[in-house]
N, C-alpha and C positions, 0 to 999 in steps of 0.2 A: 610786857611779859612778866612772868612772877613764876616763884617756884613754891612747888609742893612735892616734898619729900625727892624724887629722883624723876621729876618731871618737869620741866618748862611750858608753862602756861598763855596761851595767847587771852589779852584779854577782849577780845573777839567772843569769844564763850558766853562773857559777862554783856559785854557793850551789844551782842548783836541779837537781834530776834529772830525767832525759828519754828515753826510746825507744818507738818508735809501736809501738802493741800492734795491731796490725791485726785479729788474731784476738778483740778483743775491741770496740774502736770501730768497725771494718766502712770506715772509710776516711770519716767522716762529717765531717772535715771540708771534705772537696770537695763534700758534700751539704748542708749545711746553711750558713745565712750569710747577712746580707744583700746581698753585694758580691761580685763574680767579683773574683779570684785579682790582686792589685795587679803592672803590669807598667812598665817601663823602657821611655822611648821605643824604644831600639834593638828592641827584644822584639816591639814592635806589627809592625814589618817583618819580622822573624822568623816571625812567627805568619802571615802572608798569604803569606811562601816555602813553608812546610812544609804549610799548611794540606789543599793539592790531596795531598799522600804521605800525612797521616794519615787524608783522611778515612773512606777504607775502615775505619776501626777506629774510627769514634764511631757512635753511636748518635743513632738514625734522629733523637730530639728535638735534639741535640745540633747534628747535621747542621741541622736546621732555623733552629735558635736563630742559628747562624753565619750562614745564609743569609741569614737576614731583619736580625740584628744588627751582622753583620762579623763578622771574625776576632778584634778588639779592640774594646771601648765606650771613651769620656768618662763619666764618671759625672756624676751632678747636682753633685758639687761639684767637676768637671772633674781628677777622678782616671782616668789611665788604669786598664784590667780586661780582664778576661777576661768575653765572655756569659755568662750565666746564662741557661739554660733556664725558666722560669714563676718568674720571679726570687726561684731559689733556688741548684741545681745547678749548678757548672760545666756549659757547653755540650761540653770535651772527659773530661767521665767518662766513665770506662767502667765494668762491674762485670767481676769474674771468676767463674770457675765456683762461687766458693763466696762468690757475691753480695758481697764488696769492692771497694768505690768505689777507683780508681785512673784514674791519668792516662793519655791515652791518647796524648799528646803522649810521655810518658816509655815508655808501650811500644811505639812505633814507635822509639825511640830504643832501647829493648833489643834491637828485633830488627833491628837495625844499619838502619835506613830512612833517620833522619834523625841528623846530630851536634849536635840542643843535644836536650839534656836535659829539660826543662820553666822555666816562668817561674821567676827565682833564688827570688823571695818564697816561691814552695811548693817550690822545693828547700831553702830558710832555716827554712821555719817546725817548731818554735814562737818561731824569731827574727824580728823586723819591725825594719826599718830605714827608717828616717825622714830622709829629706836637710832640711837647713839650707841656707842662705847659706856656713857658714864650716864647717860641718861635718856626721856623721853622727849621728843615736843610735843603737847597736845595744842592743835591749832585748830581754827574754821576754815573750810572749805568754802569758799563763794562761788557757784557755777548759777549762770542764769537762767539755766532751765529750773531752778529754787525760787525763780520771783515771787512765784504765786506765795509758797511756803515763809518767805521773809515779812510781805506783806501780812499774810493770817498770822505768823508770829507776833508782829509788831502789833496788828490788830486786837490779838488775845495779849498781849503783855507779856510773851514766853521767853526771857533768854536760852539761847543755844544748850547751854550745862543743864538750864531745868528739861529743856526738850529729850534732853538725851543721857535723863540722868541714868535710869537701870541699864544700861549699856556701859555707862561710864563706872558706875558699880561694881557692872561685870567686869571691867577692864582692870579696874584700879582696888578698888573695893570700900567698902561704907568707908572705913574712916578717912579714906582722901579725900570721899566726895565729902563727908562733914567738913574738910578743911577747905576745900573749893567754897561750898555755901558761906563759911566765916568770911573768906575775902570779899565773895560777893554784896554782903548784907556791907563790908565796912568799904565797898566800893563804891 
């Protein structure tokens, strides 16, 4: 671990390689899981502005799941989320023609509908960030439905921080990630 400014750093980020292999996980982990998509208060407001522009692009369960659960839950351990559909699926999956799970929040946002992107947590992942009192931890995730993606990572040469740098960007903002890269280059 290492710090930066008012984060603690796994150096998992550095040591570990990462790129979503989609043509081989199929997008699974918006399908599978016990918990919808962890979100930032800001996020849950967000989610109930954009909600009426995306829903033409979620699916029919999807649509329902929001209907009857909100745009945003509480969890039982009073974690904000995303619905899940038959509590499994994200409530905003979509599949594409060649049956991968993808966001549908992010493609309204590709095809210029709405300007945020989807929740940071699954623009971040396989990074999770954990607030403190006094600080962050940003850590990797390891879930094996990611095999495919660690393997093409390591294959292409990609640490985790490069894979997820503009998210981490978005999170932190350029000059942390400048000082992420200094450790990295002197790791």
């Amino acid at each position: 671990m290492f710090q930066l400014g008012k984060t603690i750093v796994s150096e998992d980020l550095i040591e570990k390689d990462f790129v979503c292999n989609l043509s081989q996980c199929k997008g699974e982990c918006c399908v599978s899981g016990e918990a919808g998509a962890p979100l930032e208060k800001e996020e849950v407001l967000i989610l109930k502005e954009i909600y009426p522009k995306v829903k033409h692009l979620l699916r029919d369960e999807g649509i329902s799941a929001i209907e009857v659960q909100g745009t945003s839950i509480v969890s039982d351990f009073g974690e904000l989320e995303t619905p899940l559909v038959n509590d499994s699926e994200c409530a905003y999956l979509i599949f594409d023609e060649n049956n991968i799970a993808k966001c549908g929040i992010e493609e309204a946002y590709n095809q210029n509908i709405i300007a945020w992107k989807k929740p940071i947590s699954c623009h971040l992942y396989p990074v999770r960030v954990k607030d403190y009192s006094e600080f962050a931890a940003v850590n990797y995730h390891k879930w094996d439905i990611c095999d495919d993606a660690c393997s093409l990572g390591k294959e292409l040469q990609v640490p985790v921080y490069k894979f997820v740098k503009e998210a981490l960007i978005r999170k932190f903002g350029e000059g942390w990630y400048s000082e992420l890269e200094k450790v990295a280059k002197d790791y």
